[in-house]
PyMOL Python script that loads the backbone (N, CA, C, O; Angstrom):
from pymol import cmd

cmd.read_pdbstr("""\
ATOM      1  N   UNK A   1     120.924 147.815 127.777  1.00  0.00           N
ATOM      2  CA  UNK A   1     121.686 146.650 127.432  1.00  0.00           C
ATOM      3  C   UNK A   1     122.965 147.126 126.772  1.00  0.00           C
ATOM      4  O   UNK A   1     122.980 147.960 125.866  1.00  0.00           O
ATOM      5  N   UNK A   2     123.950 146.588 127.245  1.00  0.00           N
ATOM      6  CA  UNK A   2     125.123 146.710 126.554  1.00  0.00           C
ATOM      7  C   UNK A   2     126.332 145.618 126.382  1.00  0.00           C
ATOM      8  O   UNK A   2     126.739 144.908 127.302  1.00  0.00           O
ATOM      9  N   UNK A   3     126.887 145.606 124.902  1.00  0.00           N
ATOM     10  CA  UNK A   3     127.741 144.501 124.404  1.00  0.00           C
ATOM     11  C   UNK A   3     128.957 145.509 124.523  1.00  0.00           C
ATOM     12  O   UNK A   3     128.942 146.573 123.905  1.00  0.00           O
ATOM     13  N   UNK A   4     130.109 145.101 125.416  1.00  0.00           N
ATOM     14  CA  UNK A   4     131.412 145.397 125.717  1.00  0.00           C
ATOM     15  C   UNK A   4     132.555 145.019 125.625  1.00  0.00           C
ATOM     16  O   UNK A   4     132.919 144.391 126.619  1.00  0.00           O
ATOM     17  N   UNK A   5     133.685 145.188 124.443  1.00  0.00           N
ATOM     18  CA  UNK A   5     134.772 144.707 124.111  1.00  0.00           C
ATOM     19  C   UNK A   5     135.861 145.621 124.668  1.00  0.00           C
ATOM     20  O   UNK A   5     136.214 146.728 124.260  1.00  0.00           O
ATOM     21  N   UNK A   6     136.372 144.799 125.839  1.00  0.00           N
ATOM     22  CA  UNK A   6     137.360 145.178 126.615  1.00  0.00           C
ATOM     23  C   UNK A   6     138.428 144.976 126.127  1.00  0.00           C
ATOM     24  O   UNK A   6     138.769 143.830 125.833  1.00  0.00           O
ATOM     25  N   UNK A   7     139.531 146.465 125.841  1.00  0.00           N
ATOM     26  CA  UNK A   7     140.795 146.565 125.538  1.00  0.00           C
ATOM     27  C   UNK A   7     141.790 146.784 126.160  1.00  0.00           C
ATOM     28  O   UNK A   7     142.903 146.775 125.634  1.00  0.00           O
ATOM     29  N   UNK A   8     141.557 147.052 127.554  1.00  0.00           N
ATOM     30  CA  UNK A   8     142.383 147.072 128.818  1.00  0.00           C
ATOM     31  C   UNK A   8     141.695 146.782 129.862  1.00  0.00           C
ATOM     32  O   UNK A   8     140.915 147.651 130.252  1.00  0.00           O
ATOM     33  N   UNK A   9     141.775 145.476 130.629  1.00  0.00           N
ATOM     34  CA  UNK A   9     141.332 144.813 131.453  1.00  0.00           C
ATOM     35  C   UNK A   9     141.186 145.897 132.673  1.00  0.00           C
ATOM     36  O   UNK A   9     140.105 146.345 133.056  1.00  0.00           O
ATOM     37  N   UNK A  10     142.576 146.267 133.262  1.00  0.00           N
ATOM     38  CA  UNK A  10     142.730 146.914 134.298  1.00  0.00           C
ATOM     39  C   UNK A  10     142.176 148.754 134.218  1.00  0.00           C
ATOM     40  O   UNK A  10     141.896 149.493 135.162  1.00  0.00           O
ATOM     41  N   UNK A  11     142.174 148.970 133.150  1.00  0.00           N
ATOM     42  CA  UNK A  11     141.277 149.851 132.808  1.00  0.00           C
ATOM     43  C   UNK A  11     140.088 149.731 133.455  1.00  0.00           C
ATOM     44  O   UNK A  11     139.690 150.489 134.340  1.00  0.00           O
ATOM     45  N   UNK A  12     139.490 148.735 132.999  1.00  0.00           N
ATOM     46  CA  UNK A  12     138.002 148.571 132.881  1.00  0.00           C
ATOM     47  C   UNK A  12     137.336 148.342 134.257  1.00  0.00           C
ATOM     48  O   UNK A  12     136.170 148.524 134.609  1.00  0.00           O
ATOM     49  N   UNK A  13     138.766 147.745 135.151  1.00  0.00           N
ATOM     50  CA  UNK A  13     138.233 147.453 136.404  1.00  0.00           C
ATOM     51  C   UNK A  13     137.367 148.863 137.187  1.00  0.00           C
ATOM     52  O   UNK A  13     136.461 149.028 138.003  1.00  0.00           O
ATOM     53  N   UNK A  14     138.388 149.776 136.271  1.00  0.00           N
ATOM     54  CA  UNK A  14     138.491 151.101 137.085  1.00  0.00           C
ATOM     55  C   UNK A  14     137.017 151.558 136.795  1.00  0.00           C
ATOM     56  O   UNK A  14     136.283 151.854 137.737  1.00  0.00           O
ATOM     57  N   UNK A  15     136.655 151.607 135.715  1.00  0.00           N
ATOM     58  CA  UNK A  15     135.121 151.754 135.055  1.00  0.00           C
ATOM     59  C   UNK A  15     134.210 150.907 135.940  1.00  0.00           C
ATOM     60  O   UNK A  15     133.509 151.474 136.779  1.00  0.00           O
ATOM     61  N   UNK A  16     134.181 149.611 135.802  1.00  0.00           N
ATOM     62  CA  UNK A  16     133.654 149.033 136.664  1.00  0.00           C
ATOM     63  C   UNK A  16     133.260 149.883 138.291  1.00  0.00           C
ATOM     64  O   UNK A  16     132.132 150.298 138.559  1.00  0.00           O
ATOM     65  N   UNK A  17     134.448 149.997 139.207  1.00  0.00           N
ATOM     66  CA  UNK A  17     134.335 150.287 140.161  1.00  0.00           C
ATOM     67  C   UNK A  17     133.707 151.876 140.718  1.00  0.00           C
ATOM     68  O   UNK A  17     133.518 152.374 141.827  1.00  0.00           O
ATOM     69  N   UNK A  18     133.510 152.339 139.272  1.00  0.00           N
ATOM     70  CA  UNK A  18     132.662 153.768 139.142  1.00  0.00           C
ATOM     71  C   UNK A  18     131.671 153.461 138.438  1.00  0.00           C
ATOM     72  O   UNK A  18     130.963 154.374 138.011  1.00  0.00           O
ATOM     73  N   UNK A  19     131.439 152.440 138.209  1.00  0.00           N
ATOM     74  CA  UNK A  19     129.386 152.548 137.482  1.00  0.00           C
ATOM     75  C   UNK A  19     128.904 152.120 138.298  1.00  0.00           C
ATOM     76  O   UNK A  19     127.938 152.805 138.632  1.00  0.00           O
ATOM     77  N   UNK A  20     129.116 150.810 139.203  1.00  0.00           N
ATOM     78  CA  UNK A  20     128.590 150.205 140.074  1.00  0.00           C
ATOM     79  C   UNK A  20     128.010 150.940 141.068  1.00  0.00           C
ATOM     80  O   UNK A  20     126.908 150.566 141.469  1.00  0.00           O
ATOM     81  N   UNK A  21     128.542 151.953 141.573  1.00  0.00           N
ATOM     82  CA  UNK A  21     127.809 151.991 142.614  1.00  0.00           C
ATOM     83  C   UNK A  21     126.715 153.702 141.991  1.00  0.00           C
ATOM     84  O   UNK A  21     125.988 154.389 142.709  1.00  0.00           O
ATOM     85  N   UNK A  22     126.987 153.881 140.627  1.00  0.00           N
ATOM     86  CA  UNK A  22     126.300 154.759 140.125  1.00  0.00           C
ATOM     87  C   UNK A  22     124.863 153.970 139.669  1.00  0.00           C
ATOM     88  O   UNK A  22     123.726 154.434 139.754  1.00  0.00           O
ATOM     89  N   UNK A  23     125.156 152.998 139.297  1.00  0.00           N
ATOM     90  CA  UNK A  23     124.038 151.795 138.629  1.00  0.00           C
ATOM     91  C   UNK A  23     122.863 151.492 140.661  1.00  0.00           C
ATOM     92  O   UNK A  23     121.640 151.363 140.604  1.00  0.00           O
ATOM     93  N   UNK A  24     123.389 151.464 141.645  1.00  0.00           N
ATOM     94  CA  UNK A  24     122.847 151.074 142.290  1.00  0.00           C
ATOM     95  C   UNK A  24     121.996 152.622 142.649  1.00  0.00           C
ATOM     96  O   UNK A  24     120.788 152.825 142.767  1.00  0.00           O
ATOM     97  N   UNK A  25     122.963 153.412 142.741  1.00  0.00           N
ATOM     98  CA  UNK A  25     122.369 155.145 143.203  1.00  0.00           C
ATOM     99  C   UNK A  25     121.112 155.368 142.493  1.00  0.00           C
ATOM    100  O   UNK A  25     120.021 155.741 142.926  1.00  0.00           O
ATOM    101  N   UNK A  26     121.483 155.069 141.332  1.00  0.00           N
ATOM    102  CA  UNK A  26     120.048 155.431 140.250  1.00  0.00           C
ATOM    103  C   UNK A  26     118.943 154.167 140.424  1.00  0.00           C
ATOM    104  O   UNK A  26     117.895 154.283 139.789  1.00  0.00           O
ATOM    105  N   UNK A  27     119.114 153.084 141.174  1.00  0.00           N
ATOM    106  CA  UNK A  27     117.853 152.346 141.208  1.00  0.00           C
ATOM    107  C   UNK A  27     118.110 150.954 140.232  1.00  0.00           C
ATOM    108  O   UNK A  27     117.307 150.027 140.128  1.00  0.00           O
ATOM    109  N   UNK A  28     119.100 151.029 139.723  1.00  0.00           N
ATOM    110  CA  UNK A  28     119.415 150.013 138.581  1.00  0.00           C
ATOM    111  C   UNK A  28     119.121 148.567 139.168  1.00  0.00           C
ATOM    112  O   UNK A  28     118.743 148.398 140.327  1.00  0.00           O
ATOM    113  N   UNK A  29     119.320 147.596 138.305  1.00  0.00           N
ATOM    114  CA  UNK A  29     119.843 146.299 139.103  1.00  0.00           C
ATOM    115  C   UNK A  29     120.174 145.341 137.700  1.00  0.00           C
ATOM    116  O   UNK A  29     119.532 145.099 136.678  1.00  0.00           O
ATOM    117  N   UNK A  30     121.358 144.984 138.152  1.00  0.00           N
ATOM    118  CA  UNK A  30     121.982 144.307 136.898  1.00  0.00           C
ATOM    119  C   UNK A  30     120.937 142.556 136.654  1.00  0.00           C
ATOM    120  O   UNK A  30     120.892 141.563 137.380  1.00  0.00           O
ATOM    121  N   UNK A  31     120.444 142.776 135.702  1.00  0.00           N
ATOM    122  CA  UNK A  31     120.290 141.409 135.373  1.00  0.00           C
ATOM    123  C   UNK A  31     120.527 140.225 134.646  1.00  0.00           C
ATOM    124  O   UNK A  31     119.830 139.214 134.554  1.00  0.00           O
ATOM    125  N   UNK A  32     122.021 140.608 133.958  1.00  0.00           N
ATOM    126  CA  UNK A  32     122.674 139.700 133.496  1.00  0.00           C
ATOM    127  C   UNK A  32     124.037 140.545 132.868  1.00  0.00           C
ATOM    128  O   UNK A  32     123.971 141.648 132.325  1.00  0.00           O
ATOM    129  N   UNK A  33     125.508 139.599 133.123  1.00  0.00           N
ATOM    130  CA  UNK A  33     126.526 140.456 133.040  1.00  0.00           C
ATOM    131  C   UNK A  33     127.358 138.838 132.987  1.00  0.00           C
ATOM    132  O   UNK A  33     127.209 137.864 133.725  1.00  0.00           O
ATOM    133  N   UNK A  34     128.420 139.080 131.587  1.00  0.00           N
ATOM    134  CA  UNK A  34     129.237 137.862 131.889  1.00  0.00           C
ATOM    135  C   UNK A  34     129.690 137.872 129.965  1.00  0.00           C
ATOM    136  O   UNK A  34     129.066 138.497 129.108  1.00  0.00           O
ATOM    137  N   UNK A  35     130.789 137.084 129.755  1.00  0.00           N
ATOM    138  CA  UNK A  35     131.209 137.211 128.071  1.00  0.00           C
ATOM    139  C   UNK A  35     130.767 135.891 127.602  1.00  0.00           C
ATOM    140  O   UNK A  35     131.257 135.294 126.643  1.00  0.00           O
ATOM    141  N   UNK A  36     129.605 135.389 128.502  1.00  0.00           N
ATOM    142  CA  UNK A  36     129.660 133.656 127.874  1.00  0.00           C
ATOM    143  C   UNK A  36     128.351 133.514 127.380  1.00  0.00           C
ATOM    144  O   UNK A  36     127.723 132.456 127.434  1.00  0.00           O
ATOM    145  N   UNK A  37     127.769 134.967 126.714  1.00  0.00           N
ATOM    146  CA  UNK A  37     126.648 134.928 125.947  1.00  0.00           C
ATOM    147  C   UNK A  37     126.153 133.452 125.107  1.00  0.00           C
ATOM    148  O   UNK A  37     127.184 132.780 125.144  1.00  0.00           O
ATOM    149  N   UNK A  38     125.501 132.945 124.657  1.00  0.00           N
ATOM    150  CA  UNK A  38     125.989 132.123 123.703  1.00  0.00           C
ATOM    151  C   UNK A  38     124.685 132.542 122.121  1.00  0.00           C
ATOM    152  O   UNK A  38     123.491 132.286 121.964  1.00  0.00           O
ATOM    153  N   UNK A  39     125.532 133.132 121.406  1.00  0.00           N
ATOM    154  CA  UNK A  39     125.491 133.804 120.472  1.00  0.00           C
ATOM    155  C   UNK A  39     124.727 133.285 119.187  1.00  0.00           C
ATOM    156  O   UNK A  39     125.536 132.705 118.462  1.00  0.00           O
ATOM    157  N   UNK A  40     123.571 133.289 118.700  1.00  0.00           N
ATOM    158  CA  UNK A  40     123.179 132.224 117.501  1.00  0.00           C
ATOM    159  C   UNK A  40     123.136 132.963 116.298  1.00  0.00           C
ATOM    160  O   UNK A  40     123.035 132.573 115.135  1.00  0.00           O
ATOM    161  N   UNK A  41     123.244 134.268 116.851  1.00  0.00           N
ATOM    162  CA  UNK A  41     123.098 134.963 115.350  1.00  0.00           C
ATOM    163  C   UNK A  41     124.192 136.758 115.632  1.00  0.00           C
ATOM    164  O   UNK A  41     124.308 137.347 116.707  1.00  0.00           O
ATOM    165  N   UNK A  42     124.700 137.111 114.504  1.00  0.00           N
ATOM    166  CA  UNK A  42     125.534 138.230 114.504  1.00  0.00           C
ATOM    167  C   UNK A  42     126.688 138.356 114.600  1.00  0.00           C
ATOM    168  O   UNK A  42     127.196 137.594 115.422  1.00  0.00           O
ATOM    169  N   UNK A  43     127.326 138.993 114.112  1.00  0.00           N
ATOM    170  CA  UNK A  43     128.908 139.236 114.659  1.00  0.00           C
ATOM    171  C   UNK A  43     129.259 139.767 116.017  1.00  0.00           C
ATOM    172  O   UNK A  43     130.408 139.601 116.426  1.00  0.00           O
ATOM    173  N   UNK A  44     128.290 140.449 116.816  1.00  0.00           N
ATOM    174  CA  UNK A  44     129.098 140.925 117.737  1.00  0.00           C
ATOM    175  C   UNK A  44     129.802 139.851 118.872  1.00  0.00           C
ATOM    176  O   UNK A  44     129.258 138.798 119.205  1.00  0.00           O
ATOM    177  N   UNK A  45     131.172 140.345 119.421  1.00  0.00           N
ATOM    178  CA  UNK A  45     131.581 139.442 120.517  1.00  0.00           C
ATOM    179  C   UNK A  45     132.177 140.168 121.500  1.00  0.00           C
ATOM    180  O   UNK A  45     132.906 141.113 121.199  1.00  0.00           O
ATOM    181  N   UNK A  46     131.903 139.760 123.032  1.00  0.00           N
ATOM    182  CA  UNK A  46     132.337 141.143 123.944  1.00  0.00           C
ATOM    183  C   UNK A  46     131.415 140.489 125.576  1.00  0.00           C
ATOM    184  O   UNK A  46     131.065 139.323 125.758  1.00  0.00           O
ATOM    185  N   UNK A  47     131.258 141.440 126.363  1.00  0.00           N
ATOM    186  CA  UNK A  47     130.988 140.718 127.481  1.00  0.00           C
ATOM    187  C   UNK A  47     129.555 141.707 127.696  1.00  0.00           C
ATOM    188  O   UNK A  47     129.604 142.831 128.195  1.00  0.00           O
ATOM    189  N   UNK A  48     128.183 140.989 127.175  1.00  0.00           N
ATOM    190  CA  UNK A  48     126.829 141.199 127.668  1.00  0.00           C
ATOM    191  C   UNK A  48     126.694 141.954 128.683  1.00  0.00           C
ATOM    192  O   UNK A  48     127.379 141.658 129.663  1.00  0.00           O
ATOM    193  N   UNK A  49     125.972 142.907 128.758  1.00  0.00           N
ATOM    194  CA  UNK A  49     125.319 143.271 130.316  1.00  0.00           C
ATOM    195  C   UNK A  49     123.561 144.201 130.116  1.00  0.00           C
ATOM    196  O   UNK A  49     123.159 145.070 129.342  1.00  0.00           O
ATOM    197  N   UNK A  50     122.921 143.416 131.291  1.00  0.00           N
ATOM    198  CA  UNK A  50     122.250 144.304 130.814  1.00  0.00           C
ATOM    199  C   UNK A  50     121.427 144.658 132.404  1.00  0.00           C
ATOM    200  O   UNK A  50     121.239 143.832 133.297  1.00  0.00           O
ATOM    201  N   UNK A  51     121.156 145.653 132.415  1.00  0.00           N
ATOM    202  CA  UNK A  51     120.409 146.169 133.332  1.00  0.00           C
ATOM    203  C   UNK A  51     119.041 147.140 133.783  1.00  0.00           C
ATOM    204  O   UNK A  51     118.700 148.214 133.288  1.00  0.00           O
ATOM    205  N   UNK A  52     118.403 146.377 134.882  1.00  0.00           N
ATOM    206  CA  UNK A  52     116.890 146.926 134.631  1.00  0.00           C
ATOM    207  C   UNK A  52     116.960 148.094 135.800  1.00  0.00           C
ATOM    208  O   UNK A  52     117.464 148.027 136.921  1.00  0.00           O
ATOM    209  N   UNK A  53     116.232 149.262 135.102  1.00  0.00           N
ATOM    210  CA  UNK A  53     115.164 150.289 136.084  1.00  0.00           C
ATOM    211  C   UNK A  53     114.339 150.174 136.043  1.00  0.00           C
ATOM    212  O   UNK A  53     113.863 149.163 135.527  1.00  0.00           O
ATOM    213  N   UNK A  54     113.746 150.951 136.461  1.00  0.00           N
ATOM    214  CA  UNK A  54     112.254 151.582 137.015  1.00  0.00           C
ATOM    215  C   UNK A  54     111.787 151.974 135.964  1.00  0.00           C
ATOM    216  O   UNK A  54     110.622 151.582 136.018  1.00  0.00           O
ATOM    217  N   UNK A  55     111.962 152.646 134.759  1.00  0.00           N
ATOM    218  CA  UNK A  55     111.306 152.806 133.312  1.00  0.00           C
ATOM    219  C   UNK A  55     112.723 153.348 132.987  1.00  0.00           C
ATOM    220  O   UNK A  55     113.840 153.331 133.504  1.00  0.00           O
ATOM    221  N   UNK A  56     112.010 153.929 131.660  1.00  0.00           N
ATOM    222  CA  UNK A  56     113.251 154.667 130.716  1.00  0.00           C
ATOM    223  C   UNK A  56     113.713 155.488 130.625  1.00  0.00           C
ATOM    224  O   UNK A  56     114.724 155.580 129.929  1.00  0.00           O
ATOM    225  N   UNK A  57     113.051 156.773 131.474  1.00  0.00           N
ATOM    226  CA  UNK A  57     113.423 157.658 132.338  1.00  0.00           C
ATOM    227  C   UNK A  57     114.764 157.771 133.282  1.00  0.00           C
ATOM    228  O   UNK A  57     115.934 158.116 133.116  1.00  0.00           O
ATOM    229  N   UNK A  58     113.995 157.318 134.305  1.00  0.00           N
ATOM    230  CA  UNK A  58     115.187 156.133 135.371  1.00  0.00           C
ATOM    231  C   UNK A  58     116.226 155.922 134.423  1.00  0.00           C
ATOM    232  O   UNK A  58     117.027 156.834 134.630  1.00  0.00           O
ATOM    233  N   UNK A  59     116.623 155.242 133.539  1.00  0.00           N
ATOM    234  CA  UNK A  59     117.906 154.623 133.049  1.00  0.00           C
ATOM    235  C   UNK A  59     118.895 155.721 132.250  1.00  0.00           C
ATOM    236  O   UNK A  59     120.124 155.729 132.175  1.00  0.00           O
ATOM    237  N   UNK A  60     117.734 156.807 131.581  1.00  0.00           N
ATOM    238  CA  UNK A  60     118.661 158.088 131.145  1.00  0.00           C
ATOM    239  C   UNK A  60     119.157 158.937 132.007  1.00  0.00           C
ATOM    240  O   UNK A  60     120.193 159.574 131.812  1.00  0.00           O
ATOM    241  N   UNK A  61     118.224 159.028 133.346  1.00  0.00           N
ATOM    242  CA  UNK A  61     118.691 159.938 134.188  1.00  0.00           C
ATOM    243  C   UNK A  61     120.378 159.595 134.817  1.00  0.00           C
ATOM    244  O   UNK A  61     121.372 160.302 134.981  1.00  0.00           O
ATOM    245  N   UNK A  62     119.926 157.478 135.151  1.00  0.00           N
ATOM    246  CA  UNK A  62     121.512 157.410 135.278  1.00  0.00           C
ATOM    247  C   UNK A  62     122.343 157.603 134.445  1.00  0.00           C
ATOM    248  O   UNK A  62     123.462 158.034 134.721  1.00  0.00           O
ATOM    249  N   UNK A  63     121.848 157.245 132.956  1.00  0.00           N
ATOM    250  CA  UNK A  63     123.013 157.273 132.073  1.00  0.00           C
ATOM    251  C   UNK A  63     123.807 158.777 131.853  1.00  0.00           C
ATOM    252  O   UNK A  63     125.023 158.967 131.885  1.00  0.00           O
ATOM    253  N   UNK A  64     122.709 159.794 131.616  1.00  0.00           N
ATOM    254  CA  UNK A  64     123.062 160.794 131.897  1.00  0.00           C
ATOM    255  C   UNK A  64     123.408 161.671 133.176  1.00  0.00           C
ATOM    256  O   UNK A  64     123.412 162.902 133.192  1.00  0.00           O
ATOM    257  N   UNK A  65     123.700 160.825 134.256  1.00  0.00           N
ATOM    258  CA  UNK A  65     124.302 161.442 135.415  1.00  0.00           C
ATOM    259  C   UNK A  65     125.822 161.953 135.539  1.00  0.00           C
ATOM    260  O   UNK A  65     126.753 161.418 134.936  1.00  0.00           O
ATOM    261  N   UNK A  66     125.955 163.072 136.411  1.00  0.00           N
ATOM    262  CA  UNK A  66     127.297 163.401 136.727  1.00  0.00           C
ATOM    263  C   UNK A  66     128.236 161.868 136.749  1.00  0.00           C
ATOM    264  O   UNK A  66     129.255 161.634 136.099  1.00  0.00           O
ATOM    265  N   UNK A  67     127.601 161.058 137.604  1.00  0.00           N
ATOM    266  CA  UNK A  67     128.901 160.360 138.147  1.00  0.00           C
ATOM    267  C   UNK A  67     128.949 159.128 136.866  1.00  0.00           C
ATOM    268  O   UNK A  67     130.066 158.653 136.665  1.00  0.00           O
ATOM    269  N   UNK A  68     127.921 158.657 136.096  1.00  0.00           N
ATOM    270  CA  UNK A  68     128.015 157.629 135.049  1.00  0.00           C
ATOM    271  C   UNK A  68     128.694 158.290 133.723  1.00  0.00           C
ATOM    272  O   UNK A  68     129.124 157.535 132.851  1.00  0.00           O
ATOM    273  N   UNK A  69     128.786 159.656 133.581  1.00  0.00           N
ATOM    274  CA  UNK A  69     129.478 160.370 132.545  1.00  0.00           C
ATOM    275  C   UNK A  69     130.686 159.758 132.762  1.00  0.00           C
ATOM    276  O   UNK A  69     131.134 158.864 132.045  1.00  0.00           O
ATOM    277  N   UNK A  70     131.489 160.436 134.202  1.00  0.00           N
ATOM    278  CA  UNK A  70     132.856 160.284 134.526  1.00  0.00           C
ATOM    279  C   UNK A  70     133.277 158.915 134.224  1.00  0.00           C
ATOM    280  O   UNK A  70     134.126 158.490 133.441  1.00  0.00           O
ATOM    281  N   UNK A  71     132.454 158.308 135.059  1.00  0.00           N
ATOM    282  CA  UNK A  71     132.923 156.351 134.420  1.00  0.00           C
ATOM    283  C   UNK A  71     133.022 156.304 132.825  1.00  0.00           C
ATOM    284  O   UNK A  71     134.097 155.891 132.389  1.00  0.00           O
ATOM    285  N   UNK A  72     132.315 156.570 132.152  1.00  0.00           N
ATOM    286  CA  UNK A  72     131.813 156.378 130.493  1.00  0.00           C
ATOM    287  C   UNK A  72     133.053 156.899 130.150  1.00  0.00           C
ATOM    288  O   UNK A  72     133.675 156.322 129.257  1.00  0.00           O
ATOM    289  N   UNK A  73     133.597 158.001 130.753  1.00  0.00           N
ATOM    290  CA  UNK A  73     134.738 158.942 130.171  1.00  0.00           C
ATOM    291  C   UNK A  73     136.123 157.593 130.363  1.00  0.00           C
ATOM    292  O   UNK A  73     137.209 157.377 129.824  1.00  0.00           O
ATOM    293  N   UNK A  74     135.472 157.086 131.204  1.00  0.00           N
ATOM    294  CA  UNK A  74     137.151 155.858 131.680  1.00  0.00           C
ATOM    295  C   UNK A  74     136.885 154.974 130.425  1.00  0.00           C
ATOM    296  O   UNK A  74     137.620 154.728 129.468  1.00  0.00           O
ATOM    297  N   UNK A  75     135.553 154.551 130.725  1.00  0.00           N
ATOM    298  CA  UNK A  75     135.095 152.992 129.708  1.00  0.00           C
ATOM    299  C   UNK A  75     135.527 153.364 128.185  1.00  0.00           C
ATOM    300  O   UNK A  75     135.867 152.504 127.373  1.00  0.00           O
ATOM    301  N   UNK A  76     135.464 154.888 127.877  1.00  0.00           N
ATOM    302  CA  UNK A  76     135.708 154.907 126.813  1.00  0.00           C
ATOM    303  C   UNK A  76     137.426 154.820 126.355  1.00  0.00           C
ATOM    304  O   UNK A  76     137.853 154.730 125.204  1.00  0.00           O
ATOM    305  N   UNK A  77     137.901 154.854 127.107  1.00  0.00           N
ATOM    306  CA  UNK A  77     139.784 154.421 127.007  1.00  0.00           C
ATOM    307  C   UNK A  77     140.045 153.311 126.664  1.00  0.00           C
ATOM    308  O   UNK A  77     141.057 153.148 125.982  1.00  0.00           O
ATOM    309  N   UNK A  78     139.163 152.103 127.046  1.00  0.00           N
ATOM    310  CA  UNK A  78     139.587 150.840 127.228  1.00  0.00           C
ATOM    311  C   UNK A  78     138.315 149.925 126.866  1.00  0.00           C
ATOM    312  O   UNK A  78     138.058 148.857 127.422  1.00  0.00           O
ATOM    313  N   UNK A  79     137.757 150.369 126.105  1.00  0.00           N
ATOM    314  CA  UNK A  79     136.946 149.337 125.400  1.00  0.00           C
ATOM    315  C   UNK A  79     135.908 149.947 124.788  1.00  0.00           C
ATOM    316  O   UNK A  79     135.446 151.016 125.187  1.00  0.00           O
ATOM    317  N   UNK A  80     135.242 148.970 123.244  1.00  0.00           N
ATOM    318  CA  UNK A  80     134.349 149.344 122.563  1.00  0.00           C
ATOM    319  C   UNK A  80     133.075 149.006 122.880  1.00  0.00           C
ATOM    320  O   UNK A  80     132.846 147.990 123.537  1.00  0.00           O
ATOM    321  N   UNK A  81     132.488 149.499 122.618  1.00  0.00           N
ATOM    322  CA  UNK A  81     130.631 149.504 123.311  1.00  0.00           C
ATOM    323  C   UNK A  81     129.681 149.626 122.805  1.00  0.00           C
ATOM    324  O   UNK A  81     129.669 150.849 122.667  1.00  0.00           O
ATOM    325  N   UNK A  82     128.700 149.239 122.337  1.00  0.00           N
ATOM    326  CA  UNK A  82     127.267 149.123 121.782  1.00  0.00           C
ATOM    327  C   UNK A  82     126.142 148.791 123.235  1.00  0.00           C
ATOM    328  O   UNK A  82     125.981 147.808 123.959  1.00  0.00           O
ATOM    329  N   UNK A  83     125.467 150.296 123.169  1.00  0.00           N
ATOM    330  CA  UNK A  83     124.617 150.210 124.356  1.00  0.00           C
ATOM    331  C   UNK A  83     123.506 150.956 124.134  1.00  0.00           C
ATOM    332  O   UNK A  83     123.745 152.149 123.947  1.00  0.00           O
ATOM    333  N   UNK A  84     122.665 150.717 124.106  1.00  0.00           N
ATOM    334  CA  UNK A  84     120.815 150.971 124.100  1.00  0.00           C
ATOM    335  C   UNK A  84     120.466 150.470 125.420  1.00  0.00           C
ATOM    336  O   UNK A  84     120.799 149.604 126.229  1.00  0.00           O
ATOM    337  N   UNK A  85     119.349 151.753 125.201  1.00  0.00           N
ATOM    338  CA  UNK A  85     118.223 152.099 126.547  1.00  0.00           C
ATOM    339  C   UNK A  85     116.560 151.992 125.373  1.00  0.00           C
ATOM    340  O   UNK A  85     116.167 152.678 124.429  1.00  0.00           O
ATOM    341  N   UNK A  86     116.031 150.829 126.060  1.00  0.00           N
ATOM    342  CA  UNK A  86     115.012 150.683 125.795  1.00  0.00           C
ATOM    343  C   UNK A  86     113.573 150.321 127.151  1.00  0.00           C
ATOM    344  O   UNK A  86     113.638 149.786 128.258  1.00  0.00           O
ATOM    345  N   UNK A  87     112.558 150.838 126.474  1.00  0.00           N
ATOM    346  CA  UNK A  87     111.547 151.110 127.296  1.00  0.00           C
ATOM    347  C   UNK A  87     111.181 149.034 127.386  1.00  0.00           C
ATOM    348  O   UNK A  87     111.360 148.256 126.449  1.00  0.00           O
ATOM    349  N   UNK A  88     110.623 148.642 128.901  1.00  0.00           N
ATOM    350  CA  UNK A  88     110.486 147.603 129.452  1.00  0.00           C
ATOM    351  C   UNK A  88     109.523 146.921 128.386  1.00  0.00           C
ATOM    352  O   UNK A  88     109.120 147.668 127.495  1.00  0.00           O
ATOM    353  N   UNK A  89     109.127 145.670 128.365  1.00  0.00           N
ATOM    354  CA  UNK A  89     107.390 145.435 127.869  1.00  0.00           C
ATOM    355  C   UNK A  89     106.918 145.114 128.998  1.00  0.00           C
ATOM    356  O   UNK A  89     107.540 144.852 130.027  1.00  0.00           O
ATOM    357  N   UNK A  90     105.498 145.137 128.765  1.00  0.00           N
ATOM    358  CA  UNK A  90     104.378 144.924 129.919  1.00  0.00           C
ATOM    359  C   UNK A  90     104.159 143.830 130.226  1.00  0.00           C
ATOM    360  O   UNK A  90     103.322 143.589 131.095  1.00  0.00           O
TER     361      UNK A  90
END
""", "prot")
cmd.dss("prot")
cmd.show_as("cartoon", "prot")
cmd.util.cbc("prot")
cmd.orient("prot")
């Protein structure tokens, strides 16, 4: 899951267009993505996303992949990020 405060739009597209198809390579599948959270508790504000694998494994292997580094290396130019990998419940 990750909360994303975008500081350069056109930046981010670019990020975007390099996780995506890293998020699909690794098995991912986005299940919710959009800034119209609606928020009842906390300060954070930014555009939600969160996405499921196969376990928690699966999600480090993408996170820690060659090609999701390189994106992360963009995302990190153009926006702030709070993102955890947590194991599914049963």
């Amino acid at each position: 899951m990750a909360n994303i405060r975008v500081t350069d739009a056109e930046k981010f597209q670019a990020f975007a267009g390099m996780a995506a198809p890293a998020i699909k390579k690794y098995g991912g599948k986005v299940l919710a993505r959009g800034p119209s959270a609606d928020r009842h508790e906390g300060e954070l504000s930014g555009t939600v996303m969160m996405i499921e694998f196969e376990s928690k494994k699966a999600a480090e292997t993408f996170y820690f992949s060659e090609e999701y580094q390189a994106a992360k290396a963009v995302r990190e130019t153009c926006s702030d990020t709070d993102l955890i990998i947590i194991e599914g419940a049963e």
